[in-house]
C-alpha positions in Angstrom: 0.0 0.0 0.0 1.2 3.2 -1.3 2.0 6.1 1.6 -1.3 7.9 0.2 -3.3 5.0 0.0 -2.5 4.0 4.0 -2.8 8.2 4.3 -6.7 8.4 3.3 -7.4 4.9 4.9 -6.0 6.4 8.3 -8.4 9.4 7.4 -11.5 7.7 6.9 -10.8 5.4 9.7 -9.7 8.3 12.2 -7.0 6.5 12.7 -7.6 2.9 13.8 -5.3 0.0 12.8 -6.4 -2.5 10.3 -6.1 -6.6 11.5 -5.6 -7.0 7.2 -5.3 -5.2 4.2 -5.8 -7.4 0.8 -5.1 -6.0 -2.2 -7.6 -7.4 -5.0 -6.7 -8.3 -8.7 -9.7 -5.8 -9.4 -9.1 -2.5 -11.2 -11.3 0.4 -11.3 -11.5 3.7 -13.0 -10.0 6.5 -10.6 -9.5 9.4 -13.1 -5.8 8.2 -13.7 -4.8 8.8 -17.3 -3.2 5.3 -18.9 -4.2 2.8 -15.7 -6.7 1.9 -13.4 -6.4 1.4 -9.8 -6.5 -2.1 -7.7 -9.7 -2.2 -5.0 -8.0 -2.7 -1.5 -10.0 -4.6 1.0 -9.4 -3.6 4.5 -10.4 -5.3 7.3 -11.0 -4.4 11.2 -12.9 -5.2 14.2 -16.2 -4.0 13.5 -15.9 -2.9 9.1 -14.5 -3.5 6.1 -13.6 -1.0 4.0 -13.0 -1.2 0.3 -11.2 1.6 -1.4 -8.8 2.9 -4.3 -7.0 5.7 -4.8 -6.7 8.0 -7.9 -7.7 11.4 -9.0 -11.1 10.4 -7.9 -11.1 9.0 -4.4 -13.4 5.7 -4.1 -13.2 4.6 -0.6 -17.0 2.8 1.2 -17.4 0.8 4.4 -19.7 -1.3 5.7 -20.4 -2.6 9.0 -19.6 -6.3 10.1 -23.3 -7.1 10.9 -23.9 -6.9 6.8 -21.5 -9.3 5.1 -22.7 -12.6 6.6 -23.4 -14.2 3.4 -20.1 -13.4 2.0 -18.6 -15.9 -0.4 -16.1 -17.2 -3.0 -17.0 -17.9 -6.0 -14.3 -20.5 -7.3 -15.5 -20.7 -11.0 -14.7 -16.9 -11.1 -12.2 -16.8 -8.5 -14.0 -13.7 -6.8 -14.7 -13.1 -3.8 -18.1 -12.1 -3.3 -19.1 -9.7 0.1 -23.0 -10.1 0.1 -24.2 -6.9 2.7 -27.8 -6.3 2.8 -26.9 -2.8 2.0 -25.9 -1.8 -1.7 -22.3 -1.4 -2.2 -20.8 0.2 -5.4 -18.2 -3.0 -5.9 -18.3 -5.8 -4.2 -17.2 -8.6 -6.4 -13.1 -8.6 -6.0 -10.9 -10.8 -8.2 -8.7 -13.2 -5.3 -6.6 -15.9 -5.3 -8.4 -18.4 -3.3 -5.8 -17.9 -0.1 -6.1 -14.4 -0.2 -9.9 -14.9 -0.2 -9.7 -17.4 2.8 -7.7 -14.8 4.4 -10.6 -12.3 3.6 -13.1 -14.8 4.7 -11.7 -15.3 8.0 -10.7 -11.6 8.5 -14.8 -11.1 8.0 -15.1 -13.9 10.5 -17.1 -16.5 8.4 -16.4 -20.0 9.2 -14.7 -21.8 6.4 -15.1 -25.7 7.1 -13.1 -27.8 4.3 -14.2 -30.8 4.0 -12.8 -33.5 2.2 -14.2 -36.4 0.2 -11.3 -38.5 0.5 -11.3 -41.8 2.7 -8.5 -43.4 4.3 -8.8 -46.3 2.5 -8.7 -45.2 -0.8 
C-alpha cells in the first residue's frame, strides 16, 4: 500500500489499525490517465472498507453485521461480500488464499471438508 493509500485509509478510519489489508486483482477507473487502480480490502474489528486511490477517491465501508453471506466464487475466483446494504463494488478478483484470508478476516467460518477416505 502506497503512503497515500494508507494516508486516506487512516483518514476515513480516524485513525484505527487495520487486522488485514488485501489488495484485489480488481481494477477500477480513478481518473488516472493510462491505468486503473486495484480495490483494496481492508479489514478491522467492527468494518471492512473497500477503497482505491486515484484522482477520484473511491473509498466505502460497511459494517460487520452486513456481510454474513459473504462468499467465494471459485469458478470466477472472486470473492463475493454479500451486505444487505448496496455497495458500489463488491465482487473482488482473489486468489483463493487471499480470499480465505478475507473470509476469515470477515469472520465466516470456512469448514473444508474432504471427500477422500483413508482407504482409498
Amino acid at each position: 500500500m502506497t503512503t497515500r493509500e494508507k494516508q486516506l485509509l487512516k483518514e476515513h478510519c480516524k485513525g484505527k489499525e487495520a487486522n488485514d489489508l488485501i489488495r484485489s486483482e480488481t481494477y477500477i477507473d480513478t481518473g488516472r490517465w493510462w491505468r486503473k487502480s486495484p480495490l483494496w480490502l481492508c479489514f478491522f474489528k467492527d468494518e471492512c472498507v473497500v477503497m482505491a486511490l486515484g484522482r477520484r477517491r473511491y473509498i466505502e465501508s460497511v459494517s460487520c453485521k452486513e456481510y454474513a453471506d459473504s462468499h467465494y466464487c471459485h469458478t470466477t475466483g472472486e470473492l463475493v461480500i454479500a451486505p444487505r446494504v448496496n455497495l458500489t463494488h463488491k465482487r473482488f478478483k482473489l486468489s483463493p488464499a487471499n480470499a480465505l484470508r478475507a473470509l476469515h478476516a470477515l469472520g465466516i467460518d470456512i469448514t473444508i471438508i474432504s471427500n477422500h477416505s483413508a482407504g482409498e
